[in-house]
N, C-alpha and C positions, 0 to 999 in steps of 0.2 A: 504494500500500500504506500501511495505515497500520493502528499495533499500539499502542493506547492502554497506558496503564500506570495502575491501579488509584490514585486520589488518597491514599489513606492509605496504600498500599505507597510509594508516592511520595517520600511523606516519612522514610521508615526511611532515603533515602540522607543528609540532614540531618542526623542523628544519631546513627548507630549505627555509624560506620566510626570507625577506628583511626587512620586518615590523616587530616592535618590539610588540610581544605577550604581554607583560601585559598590552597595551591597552585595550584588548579586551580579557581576557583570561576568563574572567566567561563568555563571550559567544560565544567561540571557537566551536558550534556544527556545523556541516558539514550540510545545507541544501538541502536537494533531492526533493521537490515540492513547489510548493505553489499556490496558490487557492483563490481568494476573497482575505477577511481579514485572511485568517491562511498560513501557513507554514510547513512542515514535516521535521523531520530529518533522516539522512538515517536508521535509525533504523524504523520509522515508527511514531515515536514521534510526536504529533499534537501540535501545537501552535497556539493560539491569535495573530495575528503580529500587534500588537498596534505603532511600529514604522512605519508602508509601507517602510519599509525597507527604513532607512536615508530621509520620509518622501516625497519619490518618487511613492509610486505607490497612486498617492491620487484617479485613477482606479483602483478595485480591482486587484491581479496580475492575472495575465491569462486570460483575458475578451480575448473570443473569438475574437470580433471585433477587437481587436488590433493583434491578433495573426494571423489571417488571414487576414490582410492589409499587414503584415511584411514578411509573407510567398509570398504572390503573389510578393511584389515588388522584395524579394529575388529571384523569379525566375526569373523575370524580367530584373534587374539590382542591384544590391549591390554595385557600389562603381561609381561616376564620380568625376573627378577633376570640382573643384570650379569654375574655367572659364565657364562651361557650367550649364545651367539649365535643369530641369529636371519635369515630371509632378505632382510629388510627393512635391516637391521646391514650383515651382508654387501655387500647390494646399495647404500645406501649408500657406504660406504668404497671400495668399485670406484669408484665413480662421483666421488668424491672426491678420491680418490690421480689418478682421470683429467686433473684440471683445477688443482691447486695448482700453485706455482711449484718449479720447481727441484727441491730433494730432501725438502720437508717431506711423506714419504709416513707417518708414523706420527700418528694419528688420537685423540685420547679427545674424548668426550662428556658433556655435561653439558645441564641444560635453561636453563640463565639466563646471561645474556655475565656477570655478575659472579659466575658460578661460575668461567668459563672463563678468565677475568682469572686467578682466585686459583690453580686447574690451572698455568696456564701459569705464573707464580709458581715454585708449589711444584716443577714440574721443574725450574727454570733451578738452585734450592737443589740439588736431588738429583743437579743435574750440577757443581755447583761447591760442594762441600758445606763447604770452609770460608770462603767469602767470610758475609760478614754484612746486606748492603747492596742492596737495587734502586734504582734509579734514576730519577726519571720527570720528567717536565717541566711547570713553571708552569703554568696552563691546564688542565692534561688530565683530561678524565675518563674514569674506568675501571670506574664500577659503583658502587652504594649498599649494596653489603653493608660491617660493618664494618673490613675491609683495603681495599677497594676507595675508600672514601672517604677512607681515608685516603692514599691512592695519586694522590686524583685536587685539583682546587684546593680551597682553601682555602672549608669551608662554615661561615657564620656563626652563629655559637652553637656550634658542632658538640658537642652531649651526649655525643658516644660515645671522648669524643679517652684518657680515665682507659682506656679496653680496645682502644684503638686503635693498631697498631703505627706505629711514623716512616719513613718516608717524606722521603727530599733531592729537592725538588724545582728543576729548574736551571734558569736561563731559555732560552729558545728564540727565534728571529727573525721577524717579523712584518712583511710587506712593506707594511704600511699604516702600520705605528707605530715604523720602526726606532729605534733607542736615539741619543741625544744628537746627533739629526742625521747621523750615517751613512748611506752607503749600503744596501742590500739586501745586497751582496755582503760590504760592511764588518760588516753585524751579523751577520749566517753566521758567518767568521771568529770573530767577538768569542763567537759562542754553546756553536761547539766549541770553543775555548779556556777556555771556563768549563766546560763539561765535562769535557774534561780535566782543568783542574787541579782539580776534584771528585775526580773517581778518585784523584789521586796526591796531595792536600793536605787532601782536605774531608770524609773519612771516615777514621774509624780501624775497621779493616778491608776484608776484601777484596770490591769489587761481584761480585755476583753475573749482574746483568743489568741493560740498558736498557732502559724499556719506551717505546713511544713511538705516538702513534695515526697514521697520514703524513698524515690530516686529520685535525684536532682539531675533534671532533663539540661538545658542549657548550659548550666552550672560546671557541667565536670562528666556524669555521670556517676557521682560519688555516690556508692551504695552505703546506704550506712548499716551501724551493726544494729541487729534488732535491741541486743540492751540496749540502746540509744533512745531507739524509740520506745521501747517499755518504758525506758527512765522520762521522756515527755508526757506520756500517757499517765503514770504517777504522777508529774508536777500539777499537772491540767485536773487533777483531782483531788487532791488537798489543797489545792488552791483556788479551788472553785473555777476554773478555764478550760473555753470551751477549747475542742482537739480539730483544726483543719486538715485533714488531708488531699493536696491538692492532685489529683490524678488524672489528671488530663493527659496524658503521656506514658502514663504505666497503665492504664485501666483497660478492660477488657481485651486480656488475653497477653498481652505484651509479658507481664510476667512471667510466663506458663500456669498463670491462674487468673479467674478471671479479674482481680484486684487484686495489689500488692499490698492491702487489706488482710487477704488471704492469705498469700506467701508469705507475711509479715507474722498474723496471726496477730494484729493489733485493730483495737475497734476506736475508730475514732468516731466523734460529734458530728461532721459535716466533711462530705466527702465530693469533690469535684468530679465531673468527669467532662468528655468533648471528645473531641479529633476521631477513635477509631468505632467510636459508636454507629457513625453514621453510613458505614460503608461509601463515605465519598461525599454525600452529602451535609452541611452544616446543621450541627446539632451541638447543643452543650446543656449544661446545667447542674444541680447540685443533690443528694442525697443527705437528708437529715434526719439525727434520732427523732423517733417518738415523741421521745420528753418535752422539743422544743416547744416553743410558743412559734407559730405559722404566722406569715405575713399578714397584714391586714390591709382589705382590699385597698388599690393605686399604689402601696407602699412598695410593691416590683409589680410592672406589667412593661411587657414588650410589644409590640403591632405585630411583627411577625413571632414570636417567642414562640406560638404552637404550630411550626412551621408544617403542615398533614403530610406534606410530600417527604420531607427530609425524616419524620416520624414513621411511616409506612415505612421507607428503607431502612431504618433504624432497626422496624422491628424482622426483616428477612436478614438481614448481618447479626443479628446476636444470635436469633435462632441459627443462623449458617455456623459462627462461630461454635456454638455448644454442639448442635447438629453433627458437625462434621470434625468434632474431637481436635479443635485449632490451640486450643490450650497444651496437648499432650506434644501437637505437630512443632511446637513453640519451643518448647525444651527439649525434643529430641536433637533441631537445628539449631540452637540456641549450646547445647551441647557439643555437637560436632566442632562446630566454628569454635568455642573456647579450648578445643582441643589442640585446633588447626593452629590458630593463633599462639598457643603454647609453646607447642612445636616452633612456629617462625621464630618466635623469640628468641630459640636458641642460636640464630643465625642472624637475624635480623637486629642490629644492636639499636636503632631508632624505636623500637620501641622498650615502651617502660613498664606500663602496667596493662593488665587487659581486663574487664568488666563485665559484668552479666547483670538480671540472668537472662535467660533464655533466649530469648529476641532484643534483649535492651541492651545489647551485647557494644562493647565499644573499646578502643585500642589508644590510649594514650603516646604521644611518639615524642621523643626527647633527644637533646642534644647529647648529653650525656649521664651514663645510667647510673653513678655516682653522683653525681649535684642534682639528678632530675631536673635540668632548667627544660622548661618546653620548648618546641620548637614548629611554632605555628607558621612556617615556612614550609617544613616537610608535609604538617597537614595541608595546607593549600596546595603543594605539587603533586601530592594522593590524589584531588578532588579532579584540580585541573587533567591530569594524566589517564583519570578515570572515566571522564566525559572524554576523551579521545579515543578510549579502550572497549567503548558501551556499557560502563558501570557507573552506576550514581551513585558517590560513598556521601555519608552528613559529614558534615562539620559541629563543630561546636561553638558557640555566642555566633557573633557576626562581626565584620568587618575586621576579618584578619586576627580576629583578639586571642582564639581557640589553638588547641593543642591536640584535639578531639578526630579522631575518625569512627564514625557512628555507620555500626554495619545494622541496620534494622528493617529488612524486609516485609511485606505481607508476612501473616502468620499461616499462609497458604502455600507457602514458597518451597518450589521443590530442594533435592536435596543435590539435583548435580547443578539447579542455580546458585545453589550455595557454594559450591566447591568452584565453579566459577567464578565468581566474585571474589572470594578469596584466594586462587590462582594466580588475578588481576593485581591484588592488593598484593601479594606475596611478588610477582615482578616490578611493580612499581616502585616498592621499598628497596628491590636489587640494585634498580635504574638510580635512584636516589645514592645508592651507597655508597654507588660505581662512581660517581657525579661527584663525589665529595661534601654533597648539599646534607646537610643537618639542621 
């Protein structure tokens, strides 16, 4: 297949956008398909899409089953205001309250995870209506709307910080980079005590809520150790605060369960979710306990927020997911690849540490494996090298800042895709070594 794209339409992408291009300029190619794990560009050019494009199709793209739930409901109905339900609504939220953890059975909706961030937010206030304070930690990102950035690390230049509310953000444990030569178990410790004494020294007023991602998606990929998070889950309860877990990135399926909820084996208060829910289409929103106090009517309403169409697919992508055992398919390749990766290390000196789990799977690369300084140089010649090779590897932050090479496929992705991919990855690191580039 191949779906040219007119040379002087071409160039309107050059020019005419709002968004500044050298975000994204080495992968400015204009996409005409996509299919499973690959992608085409209007030329006919085939790709690996090792990203699910921003880690959302964790269905491969185009599964029938979600394309024909969105067409029928499209004939159906495509748009009601939020006042009313619908049986796309309905059948979602059954299907929902079927599989979250524990007792977060009360549901709101949104179409963007940095709406959902902000939702979740705004209930944890409306349950604890005179603290003053969220909480979130070094590293995290929570969305680019402006509370969200301000929520998430530190962005350089940041233009919007005069309308932007504050944010304490605390540091957190890093089993690659522990603090002044500590153990892993020593800088746990050291991280919930800085937490703590946040809560009771480092704000004047009362927290409202912890938010916390249990992998930090932009950040690093820094898995933390579940004491960690026990030890938040404890703070968050003798101290009356409520527990965010932001999983817009880890949630259905990306784990090898369906929330890292589950893998975690930690029950938090309000639980995000977005990107891989909707098989492709825009969906987001939030899961909260029982216990809470519910919004009260206009205090969150969206126009589009009960999107039927992007709901309908929503609900043939989870059923696909569970359906078709995408969870088990997750950690099988999610498996091999940290194998693979293991292995390269012995040969490969760029890189430093490797990450999981299952599909959340990511390769840190460094200049040197004694100092660990990163070398967001090598990542960018992965990426760039990779779109010449037909592999789309992630990166990590944006604008050159990252260290990160992010392998995260559909969770439908076969397994000689995978061993391709990291074939690709495995000669591009030769080509670099050969090169002298670090």
């Amino acid at each position: 297949m191949t779906i040219m794209v007119d040379r002087d339409i071409a160039e309107i992408g050059k020019t005419s956008f709002i968004h500044d291009p050298r975000e994204g300029d080495r992968s400015k190619i204009t996409l005409a398909k996509a299919e499973g794990s690959y992608v085409w560009d209007e030329s006919g050019k085939k790709y690996l899409d090792f990203t699910s494009q921003a880690w959302s199709n964790n269905l491969g793209a185009g599964d029938p089953r979600v394309i024909e739930a969105a067409i029928a409901q499209t004939r159906a109905l495509t748009h009601a205001r939020p006042t009313f339900n619908t049986p796309a609504l309905l059948e979602l939220t059954a299907l929902l309250r079927s599989i979250t953890p524990g007792d977060l059975n009360r549901i709101g909706y949104c179409l963007h995870g940095s709406s959902a961030v902000e939702m979740a937010m705004k209930l944890a206030f409306k349950n604890k209506p005179d603290a003053k304070h969220i909480l979130v930690l070094q590293d995290a990102y929570h969305g680019r709307s402006i509370t969200t950035m301000a929520a998430s690390w530190p962005h350089p230049k940041n233009p919007f910080s005069a309308i932007s509310p504050t944010f304490h953000r605390v540091p957190h444990p890093d089993a690659y980079r522990p603090r002044l030569g500590l153990t892993v178990d020593q800088d746990v410790d050291l991280c919930l005590q800085l937490m703590e004494d946040t809560i009771t020294k480092g704000v004047d007023g009362g927290v409202a809520a912890i938010m916390v991602e249990p992998i930090m998606g932009n950040g690093g990929h820094i898995v933390h150790p579940k004491r960690y998070h026990q030890g938040l889950r404890d703070i968050c309860d003798r101290h009356g605060i409520l527990l965010i877990w932001d999983e817009i990135q880890s949630g259905f399926g990306r784990t090898g369960e369906m929330f890292a909820a589950d893998w975690y084996g930690i029950q938090p208060d309000i639980m995000t979710f977005g990107k891989g829910v909707g098989g492709g289409f825009p969906l987001a929103g939030i899961f909260a306990s029982d216990k809470l106090e519910h919004f009260e009517g206009g205090e969150d309403q969206l126009t589009f927020g009960h999107f039927p169409v992007a709901m309908a697919a929503a609900v043939a992508c989870v059923k696909a997911i569970i359906g078709d055992n995408l969870c088990a398919n997750a950690r099988k390749l999610g498996d091999y690849a940290t194998e693979r990766l293991q292995e390269m290390s012995a040969r490969r000196k760029l890189i430093g540490d490797i990450r999981g789990p299952a599909l959340f799977v990511s390769c840190e690369l460094v200049k040197d494996r004694e100092t660990k300084e990163p070398s967001p140089r090598a990542a960018g010649e992965v990426f760039r090298r990779g779109l010449e090779k037909g592999v789309i590897f992630g990166e990590s932050r944006y604008l050159g800042l990252g260290n990160l090479i992010k392998i995260k496929p559909p969770l439908d992705c076969s397994m000689e895709d995978m061993a391709t991919a990291l074939d690709v990855f495995d000669a591009i690191l030769g080509e670099l070594e050969a090169e002298g580039i670090s």
